[in-house]
N, C-alpha and C positions, 0 to 999 in steps of 0.2 A: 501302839494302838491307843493307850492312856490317853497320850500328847493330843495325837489327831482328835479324838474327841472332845479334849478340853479346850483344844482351839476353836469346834466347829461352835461347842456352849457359848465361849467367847463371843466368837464373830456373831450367832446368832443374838444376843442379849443386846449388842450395842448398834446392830440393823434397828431391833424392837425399840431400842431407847432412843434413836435419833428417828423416830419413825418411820424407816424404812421398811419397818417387816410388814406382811401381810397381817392387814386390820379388815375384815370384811365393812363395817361402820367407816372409813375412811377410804374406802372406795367411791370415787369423783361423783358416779354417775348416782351413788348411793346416801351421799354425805345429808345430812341433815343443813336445812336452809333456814335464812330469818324470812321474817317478814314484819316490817315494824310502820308504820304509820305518820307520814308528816304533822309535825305542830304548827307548820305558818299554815295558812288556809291563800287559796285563788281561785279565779272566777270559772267558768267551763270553760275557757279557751287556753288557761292556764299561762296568764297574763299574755295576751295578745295573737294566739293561731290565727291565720285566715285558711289554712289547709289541714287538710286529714294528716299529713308526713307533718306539717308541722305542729300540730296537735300533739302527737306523739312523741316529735322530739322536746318539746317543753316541759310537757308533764315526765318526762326520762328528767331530762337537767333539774326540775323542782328536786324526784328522788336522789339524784344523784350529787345534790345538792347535799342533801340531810342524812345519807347514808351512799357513798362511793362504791360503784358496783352492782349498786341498783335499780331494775327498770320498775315503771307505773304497772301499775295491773290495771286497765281500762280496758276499755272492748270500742273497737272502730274496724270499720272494712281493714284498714293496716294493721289490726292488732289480734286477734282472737283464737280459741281454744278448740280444737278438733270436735266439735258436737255437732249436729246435724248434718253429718254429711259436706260437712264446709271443708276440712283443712283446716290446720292449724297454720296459722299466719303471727312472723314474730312474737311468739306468744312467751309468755314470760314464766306460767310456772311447769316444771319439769314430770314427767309422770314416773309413778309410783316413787317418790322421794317424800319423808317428813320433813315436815314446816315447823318452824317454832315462832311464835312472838317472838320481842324484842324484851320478854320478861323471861324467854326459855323456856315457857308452857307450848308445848305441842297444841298445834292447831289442829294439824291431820296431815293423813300422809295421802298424797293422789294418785287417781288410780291412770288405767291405761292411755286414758286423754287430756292430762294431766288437768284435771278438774277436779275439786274438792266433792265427795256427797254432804248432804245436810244429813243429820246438824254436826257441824264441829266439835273436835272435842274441846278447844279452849278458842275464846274471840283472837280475832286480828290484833285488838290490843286492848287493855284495860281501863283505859285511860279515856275520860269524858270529854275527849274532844270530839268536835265537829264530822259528819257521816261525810263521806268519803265518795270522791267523783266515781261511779264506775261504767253507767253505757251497757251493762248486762240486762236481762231478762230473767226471771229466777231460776233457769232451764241451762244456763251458761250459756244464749246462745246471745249475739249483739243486738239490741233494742237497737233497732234503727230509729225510732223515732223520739229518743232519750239519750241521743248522745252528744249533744249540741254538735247538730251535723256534721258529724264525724270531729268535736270538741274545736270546732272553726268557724265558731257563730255564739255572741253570747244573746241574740235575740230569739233560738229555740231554747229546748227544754232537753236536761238533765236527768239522765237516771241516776243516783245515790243511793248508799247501801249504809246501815249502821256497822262502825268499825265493832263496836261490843255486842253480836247478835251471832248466837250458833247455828239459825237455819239459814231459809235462802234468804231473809231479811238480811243478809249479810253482803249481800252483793246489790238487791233490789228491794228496796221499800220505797220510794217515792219519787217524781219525775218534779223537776225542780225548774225555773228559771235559770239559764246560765251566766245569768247575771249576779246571782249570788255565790255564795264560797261555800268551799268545801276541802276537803284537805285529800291527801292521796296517798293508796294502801301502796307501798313499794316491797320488790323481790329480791331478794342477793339472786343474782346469778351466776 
C-alpha cells in the first residue's frame, strides 16, 4: 500500500513538473494573453489595401510581422466584436480572458463579448509612440465612416485611439486622414 502511494506522489509531481497536471490558469481558453503595440508606423491602408480582405490581411502581416501569432485589432465589416446585435466577425480578442501589455501589466480581462469595459486597468502599452489605427466608435461598435473605407482608401478618414489612454480614448479619440501613420495595437491569439 506504501509503494502504490509513493508511486501515485511520484507520478503525480513530475505530470505537475513537466506541466501536465491540472493548472486551472493554464487552461487554453483561460490562459492570459499579450497585447503589445507596433513601433514602425503605416498609412490607413497599411502600405497599400484596395479591399476590406485585403485591408485586414496587411495590418495581420504588419502584427505578425513584429510579434508572430498575432492579429490587428481594427474594426471593418471583415473584422469586429459581438456588440449591437452584429455578430462577432473574425474578431481577435477572446471573451472573458486577461490581457497583459507587453510590459506584463494587465490591461483587463473581457467580458462575454470579448470587449474590454472602460477604463482599463493598465494602457495598451507605455510607450509614447504614435496612436494606433482602429475603425471603432467608443461603443466597440465599427465607425463606418472612420475606417478608411473599410482600411482600402487612403483618401478617407481614419478613426485612432491613444495606445496609453484607460477609457474609450483608447480605441476612439480622433478621425484622421488615412494618409497619415499610425501604428497597430496587435493580439496573441
Amino acid at each position: 500500500m506504501v509503494l502504490r502511494v509513493c508511486c501515485f506522489l511520484f507520478l503525480c509531481s513530475c505530470l505537475i513538473s513537466c506541466g501536465k497536471g491540472l493548472d486551472v490558469d493554464k487552461k487554453s481558453s483561460n490562459a492570459p494573453k499579450t497585447i503589445s503595440v507596433t513601433t514602425h508606423t503605416t498609412d490607413g491602408t497599411f502600405n497599400g489595401a484596395t479591399s476590406a480582405s485585403e485591408g485586414i490581411s496587411f495590418a495581420d502581416t504588419i502584427c505578425n510581422t513584429d510579434f508572430p501569432g498575432f492579429k490587428a485589432m481594427i474594426a471593418s465589416s471583415l473584422r469586429h466584436p459581438n456588440v449591437g446585435g452584429s455578430g462577432a466577425v473574425d474578431w481577435v480578442l477572446k471573451p472573458n480572458t486577461i490581457y497583459k501589455n507587453d510590459a506584463g501589466a494587465v490591461i483587463g480581462t473581457t467580458t462575454a463579448n470579448a470587449i474590454f469595459n472602460f477604463p482599463l486597468t493598465n494602457s495598451f502599452t507605455t510607450a509614447g509612440i504614435d496612436d494606433h489605427w482602429s475603425g471603432f466608435a467608443a461603443d466597440w461598435t465599427v465607425n463606418n465612416a472612420q475606417n478608411c473605407l473599410d482600411w482600402s482608401s487612403d483618401v478617407a478618414n481614419g478613426e485612432k485611439g491613444v495606445n496609453t489612454a484607460l477609457d474609450s480614448t483608447a480605441i476612439r479619440v480622433v478621425g484622421t486622414n488615412c494618409m497619415g501613420i499610425g501604428v497597430l495595437v496587435c493580439v496573441e491569439q
